[in-house]
C-alpha positions as CSV (number, residue, x, y, z in Angstrom):
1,X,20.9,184.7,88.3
2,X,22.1,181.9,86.9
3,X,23.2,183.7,83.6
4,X,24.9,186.3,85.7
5,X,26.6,183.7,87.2
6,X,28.2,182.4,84.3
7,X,29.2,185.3,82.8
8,X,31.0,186.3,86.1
9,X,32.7,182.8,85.8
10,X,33.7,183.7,82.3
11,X,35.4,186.9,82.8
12,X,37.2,185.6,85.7
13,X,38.3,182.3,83.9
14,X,39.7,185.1,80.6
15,X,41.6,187.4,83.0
16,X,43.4,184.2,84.3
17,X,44.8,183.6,80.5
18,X,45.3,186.9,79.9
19,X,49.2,188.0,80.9
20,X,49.2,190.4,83.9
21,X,49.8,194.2,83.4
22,X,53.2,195.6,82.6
23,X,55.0,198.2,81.1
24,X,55.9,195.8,78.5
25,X,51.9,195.5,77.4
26,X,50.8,199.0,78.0
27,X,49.4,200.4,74.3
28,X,48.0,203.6,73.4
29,X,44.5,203.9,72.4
30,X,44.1,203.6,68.4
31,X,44.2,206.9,66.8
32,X,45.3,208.5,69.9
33,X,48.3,209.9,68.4
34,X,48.4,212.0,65.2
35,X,51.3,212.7,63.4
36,X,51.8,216.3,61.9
37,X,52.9,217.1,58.7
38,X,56.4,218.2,58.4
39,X,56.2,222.0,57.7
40,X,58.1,223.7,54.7
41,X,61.9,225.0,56.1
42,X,60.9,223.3,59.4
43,X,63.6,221.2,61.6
44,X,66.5,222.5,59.2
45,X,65.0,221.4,55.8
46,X,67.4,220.7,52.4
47,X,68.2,224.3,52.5
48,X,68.3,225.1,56.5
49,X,65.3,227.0,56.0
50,X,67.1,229.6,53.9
51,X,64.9,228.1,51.1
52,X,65.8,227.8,47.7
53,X,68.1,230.8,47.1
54,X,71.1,229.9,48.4
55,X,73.1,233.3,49.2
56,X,71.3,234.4,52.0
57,X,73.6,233.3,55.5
58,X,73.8,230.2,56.4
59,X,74.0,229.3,60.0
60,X,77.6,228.4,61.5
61,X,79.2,225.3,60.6
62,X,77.6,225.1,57.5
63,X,79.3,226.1,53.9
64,X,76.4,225.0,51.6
65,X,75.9,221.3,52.2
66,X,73.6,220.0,54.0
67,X,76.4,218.7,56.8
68,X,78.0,220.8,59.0
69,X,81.8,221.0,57.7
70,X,83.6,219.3,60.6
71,X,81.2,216.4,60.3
72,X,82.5,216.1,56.4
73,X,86.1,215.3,57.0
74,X,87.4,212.0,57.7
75,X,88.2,211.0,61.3
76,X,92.5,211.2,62.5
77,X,93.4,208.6,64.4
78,X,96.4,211.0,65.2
79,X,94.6,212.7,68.0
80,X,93.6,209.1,69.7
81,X,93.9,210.4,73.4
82,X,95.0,213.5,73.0
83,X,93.6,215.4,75.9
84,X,95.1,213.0,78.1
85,X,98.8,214.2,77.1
86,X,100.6,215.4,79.9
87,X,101.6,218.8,78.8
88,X,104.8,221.3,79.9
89,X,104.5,225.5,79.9
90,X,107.5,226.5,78.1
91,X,110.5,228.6,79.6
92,X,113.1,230.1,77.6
93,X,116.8,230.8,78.9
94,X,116.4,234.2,77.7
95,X,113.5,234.4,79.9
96,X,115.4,233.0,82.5
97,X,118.2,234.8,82.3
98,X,116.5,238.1,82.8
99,X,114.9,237.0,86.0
100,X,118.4,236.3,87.4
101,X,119.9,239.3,86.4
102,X,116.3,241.3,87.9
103,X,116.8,239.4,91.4
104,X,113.7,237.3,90.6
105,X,115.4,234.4,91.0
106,X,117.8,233.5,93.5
107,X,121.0,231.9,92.1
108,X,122.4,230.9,95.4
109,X,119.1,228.2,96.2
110,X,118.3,225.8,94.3
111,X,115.4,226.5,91.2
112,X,112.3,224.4,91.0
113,X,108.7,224.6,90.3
114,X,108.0,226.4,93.6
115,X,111.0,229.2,93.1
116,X,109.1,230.0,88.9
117,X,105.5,230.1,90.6
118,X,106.7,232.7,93.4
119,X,108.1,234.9,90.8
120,X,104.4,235.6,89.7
121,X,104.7,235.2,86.2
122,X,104.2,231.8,85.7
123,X,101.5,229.7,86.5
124,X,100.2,225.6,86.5
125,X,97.3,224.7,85.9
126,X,97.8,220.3,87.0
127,X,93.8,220.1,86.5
128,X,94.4,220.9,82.5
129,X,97.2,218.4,82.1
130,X,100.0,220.6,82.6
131,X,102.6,218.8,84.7
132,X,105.6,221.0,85.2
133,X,107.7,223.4,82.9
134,X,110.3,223.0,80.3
135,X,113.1,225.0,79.4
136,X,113.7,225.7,75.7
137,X,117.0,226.7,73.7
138,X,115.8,230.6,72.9
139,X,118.2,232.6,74.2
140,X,120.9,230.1,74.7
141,X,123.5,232.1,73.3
142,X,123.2,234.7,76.4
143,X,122.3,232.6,79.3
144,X,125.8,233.7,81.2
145,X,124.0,232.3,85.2
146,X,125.9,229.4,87.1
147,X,122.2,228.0,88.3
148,X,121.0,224.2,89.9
149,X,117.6,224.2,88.6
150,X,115.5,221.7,88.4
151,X,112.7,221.5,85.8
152,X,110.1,218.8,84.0
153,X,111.6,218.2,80.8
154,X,114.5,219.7,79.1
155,X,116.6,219.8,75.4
156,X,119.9,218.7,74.7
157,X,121.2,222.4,73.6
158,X,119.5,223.6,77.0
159,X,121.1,221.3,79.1
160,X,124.9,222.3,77.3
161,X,123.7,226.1,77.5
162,X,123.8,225.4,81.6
163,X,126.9,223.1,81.7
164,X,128.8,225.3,80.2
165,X,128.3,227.6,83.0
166,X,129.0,225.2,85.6
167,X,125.1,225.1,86.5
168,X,123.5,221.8,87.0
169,X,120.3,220.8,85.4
170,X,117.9,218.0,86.6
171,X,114.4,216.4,85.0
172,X,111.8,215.6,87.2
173,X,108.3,214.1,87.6
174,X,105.5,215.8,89.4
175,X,102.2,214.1,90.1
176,X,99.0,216.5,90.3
177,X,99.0,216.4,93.6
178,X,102.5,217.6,94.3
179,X,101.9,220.2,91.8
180,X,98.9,221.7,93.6
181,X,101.6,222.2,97.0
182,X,104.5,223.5,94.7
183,X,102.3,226.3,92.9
184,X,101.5,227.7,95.8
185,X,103.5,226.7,98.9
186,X,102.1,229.3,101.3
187,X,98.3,228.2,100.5
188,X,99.2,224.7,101.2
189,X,101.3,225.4,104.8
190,X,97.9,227.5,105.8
191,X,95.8,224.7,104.9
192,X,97.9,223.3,107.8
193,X,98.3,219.4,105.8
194,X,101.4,217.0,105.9
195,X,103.5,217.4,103.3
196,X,102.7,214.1,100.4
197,X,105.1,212.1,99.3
198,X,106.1,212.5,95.3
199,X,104.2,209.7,93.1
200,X,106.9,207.9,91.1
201,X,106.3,208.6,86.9
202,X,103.8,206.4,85.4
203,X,104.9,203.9,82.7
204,X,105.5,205.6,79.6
205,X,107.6,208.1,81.8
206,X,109.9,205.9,83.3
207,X,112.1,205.6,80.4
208,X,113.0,209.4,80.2
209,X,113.7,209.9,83.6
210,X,116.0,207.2,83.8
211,X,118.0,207.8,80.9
212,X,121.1,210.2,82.3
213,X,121.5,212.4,78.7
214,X,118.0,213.8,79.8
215,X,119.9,214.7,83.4
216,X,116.9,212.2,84.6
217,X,116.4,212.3,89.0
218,X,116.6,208.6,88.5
219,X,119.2,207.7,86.6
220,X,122.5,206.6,88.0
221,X,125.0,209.6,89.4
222,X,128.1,208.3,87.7
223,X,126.3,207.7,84.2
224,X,125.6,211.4,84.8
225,X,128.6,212.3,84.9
226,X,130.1,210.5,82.1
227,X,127.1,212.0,79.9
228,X,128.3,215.3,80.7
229,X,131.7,215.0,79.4
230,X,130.3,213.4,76.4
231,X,128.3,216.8,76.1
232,X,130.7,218.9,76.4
233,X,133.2,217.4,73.9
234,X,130.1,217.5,71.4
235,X,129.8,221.0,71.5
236,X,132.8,221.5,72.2
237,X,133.9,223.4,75.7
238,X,135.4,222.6,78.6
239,X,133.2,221.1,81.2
240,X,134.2,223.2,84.5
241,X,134.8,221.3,87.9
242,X,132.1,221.3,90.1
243,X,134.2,220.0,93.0
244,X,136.4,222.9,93.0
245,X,133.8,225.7,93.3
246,X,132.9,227.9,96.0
247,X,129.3,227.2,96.0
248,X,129.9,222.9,95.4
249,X,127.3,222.6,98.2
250,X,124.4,224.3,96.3
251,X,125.0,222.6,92.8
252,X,124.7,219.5,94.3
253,X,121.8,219.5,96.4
254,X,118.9,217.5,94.9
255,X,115.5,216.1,96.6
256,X,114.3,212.4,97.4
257,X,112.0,210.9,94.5
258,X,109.6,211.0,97.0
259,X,110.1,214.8,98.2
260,X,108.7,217.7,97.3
261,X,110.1,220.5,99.0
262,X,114.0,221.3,99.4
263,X,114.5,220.5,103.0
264,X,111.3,219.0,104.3
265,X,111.1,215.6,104.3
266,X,107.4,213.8,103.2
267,X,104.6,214.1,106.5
268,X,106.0,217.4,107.8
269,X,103.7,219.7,109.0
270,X,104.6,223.6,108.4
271,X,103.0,225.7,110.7
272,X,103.2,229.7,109.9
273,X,101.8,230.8,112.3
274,X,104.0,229.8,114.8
275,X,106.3,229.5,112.5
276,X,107.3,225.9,113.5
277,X,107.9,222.7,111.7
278,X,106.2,219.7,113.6
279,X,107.7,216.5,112.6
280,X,105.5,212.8,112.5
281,X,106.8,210.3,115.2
282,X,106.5,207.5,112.3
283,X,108.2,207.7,109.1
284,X,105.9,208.3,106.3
């Protein structure tokens, strides 16, 4: 008993210097885990298991080298955050034009993101980047429409081409969320929310919507002005008076930077089915 005795003393007094069990200590038995030998053309070998002739097909990616070729080329630093470029759907005046002159488009409202989507044949897609549409010079030799239209970006020979007409052109910013309203307005009036109020441009926007030769929503109304004339003696016709035509009430009609809709201010609820407009008691 004695014996017994110590021995039970002994193992208790080892497993009190011993450290206590984690997963930090836990081992494998020895010898508990063989490795296998690498088989010949197995896991993509030298030769990617073609062996050694190398004309028979190799698998795609790979032009006989034992890296795929897109892994072989150095890195561009040019694409550095590409996919988070805000991108524009292109629109050319030729295109335009024809969806005047097919009563797509009516010239005596104003033009903006809603009035392109409801013509069905264009789209946005604000969960890919795109944020609006631009107008480009194609056709600018036969665009003949007096239009206010109002679009997301814009060239110089494209805002001339509409000038010349006596058409006013304006650039301006759309956050997703806008966008998701304006590409479908009927959708989002069923959905029975307040309108949202327009996000102003982020940072590295600011600049081109305030500069007045890109006919920017926030730059001043009298720099406007004076860019225009500066226009139109650079290409060389006559700027016609806006204040002198018929439909001077329709040129001029913009929206708030924080509106969305011509005509319904931000918090408005649209109701189609009674066809009603409920207004919000507080301004939003």
């Amino acid at each position: 008993m004695a014996s017994l005795k110590h021995t039970s003393e002994k193992a208790l007094q080892m497993l009190r210097s011993l450290p206590r069990l984690s997963l930090a200590n836990i081992r494998d038995n020895p010898h508990s885990r063989i490795k296998t030998k690498r088989g010949r053309g197995q896991h993509r070998g030298d030769f990617h298991g073609n062996g050694q002739k190398r004309w028979t097909v190799l698998r795609l990616g790979y032009d006989c080298s034992n890296s795929p070729f897109y892994l072989r080329f150095k890195y561009e630093p040019y694409y550095q955050g590409h996919h988070l470029r805000r991108q524009y759907p292109p629109i050319t005046l030729k295109t335009l034009q024809m969806l005047i002159d097919s009563n797509r488009l009516d010239t005596s409202r104003p033009i903006d993101v809603a009035s392109l989507c409801t013509t069905g044949l264009f789209q946005i897609f604000p969960d890919e980047k795109q944020f609006g549409f631009q107008l480009i010079d194609e056709g600018a030799e036969c665009f003949k429409a007096k239009i206010n239209i109002e679009v997301q970006h814009a060239s110089e020979l494209v805002i001339a081409a509409i000038e010349k007409n006596g058409g006013v052109i304006r650039t301006a910013y759309y956050d997703q969320k806008a966008l998701h309203a304006l590409r479908d307005p009927k959708k989002f009036f069923e959905r029975g929310l307040p309108i949202p109020r327009r996000m102003i441009p982020p940072q590295d926007a600011v600049e081109y919507y305030s500069n007045p030769k890109n006919r920017g929503y926030l730059a001043d109304p009298e720099a406007i002005s004076h860019e225009r004339l500066v226009l139109a003696q650079k290409y060389g016709y006559k700027l016609p008076k806006i204040e002198d035509d018929p439909q001077y009430n329709m040129l001029i009609e913009t929206k708030d930077p924080r509106q969305i809709f011509y005509g319904l201010e931000p918090g408005i609820v649209v109701n189609l089915k009674d066809k009603c407009i409920i207004k919000p008691k507080v301004d939003v």
